[in-house]
C-alpha positions in Angstrom: 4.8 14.8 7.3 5.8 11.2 7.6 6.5 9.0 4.6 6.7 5.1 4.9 7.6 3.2 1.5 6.7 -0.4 1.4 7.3 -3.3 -1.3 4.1 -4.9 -1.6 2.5 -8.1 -3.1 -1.1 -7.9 -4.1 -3.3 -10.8 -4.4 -5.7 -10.0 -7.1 -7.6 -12.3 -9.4 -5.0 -12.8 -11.8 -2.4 -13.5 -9.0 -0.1 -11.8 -6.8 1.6 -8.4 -8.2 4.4 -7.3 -6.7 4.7 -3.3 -6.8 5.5 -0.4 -4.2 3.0 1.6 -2.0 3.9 5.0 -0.7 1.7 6.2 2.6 2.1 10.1 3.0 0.8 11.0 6.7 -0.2 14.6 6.9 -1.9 14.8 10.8 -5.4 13.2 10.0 -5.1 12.6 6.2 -3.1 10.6 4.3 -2.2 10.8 0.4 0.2 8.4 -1.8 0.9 6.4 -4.8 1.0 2.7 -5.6 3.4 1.5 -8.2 1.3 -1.8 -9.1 1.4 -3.4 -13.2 3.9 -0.6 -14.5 1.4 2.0 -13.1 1.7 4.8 -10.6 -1.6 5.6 -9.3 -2.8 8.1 -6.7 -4.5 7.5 -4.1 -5.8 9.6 -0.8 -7.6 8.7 2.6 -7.8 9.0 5.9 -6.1 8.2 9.4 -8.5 6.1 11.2 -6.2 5.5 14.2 -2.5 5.0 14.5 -1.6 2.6 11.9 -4.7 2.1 10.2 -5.7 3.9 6.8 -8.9 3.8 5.1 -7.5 5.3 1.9 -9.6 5.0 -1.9 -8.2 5.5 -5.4 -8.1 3.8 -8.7 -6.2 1.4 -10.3 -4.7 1.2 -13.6 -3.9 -1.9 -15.6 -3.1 -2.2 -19.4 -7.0 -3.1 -20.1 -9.2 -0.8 -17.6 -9.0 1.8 -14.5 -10.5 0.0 -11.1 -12.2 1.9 -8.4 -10.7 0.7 -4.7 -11.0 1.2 -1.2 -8.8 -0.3 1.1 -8.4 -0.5 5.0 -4.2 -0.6 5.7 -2.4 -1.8 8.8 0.8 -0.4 10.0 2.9 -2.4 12.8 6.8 -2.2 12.7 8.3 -2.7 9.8 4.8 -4.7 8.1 1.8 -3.7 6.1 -0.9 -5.6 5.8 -4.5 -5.1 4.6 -7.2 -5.2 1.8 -8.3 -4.0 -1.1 -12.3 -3.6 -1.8 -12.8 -3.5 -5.8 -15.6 -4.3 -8.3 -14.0 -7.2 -9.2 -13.7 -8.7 -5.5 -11.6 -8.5 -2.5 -7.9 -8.5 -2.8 -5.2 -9.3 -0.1 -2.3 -6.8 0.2 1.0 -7.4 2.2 4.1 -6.0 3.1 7.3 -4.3 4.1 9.0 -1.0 5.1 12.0 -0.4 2.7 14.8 0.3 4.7 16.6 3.7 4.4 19.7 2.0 5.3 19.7 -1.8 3.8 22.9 -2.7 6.4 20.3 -1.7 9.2 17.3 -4.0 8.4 19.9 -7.0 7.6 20.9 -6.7 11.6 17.3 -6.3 12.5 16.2 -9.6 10.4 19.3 -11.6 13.0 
């Protein structure tokens, strides 16, 4: 099983959210959380191809749980993608936490 953890920034209507998303690669599925609004929510999918994730889940806020699917992008150290809800389209973006912080510092040089 492979496990990338990304800080993220979501753009939904109320702004952009900064949070964490967790992508948990088991061969042709994919499960994980997203920290988003003082929430952890589950969420599960599939691999479409290397790198890209059709994963759906729902999203808690302090006022109502949203339904979501999203479509995720994988490249290097980035993540990038969107987020289908009943409130609109939402813009996601981000990056790979480092394991070692000393190591992505030399690879940002």
């Amino acid at each position: 099983m492979e496990k990338l953890h990304y800080t993220i920034v979501l753009k939904s209507m109320i702004g952009p959210r900064s949070g964490s998303l967790l992508l948990q690669i088991h061969g042709n599925t994919v499960t994980g959380t997203l920290e988003l609004l003082g929430h952890r929510n589950r969420f599960s999918g599939a691999v479409l191809q290397p790198g890209k994730y059709l994963i759906s889940g729902s999203l808690s806020t302090s006022v109502e749980k949203m339904e979501y699917d999203a479509v995720l992008h994988t490249e290097e150290d980035r993540l990038t993608g969107g987020f289908v809800t009943a409130s609109g389209c939402w813009e996601v973006k981000g990056f790979l936490r480092a394991k070692n912080p000393l190591a992505r510092a030399k690879r940002a040089e």
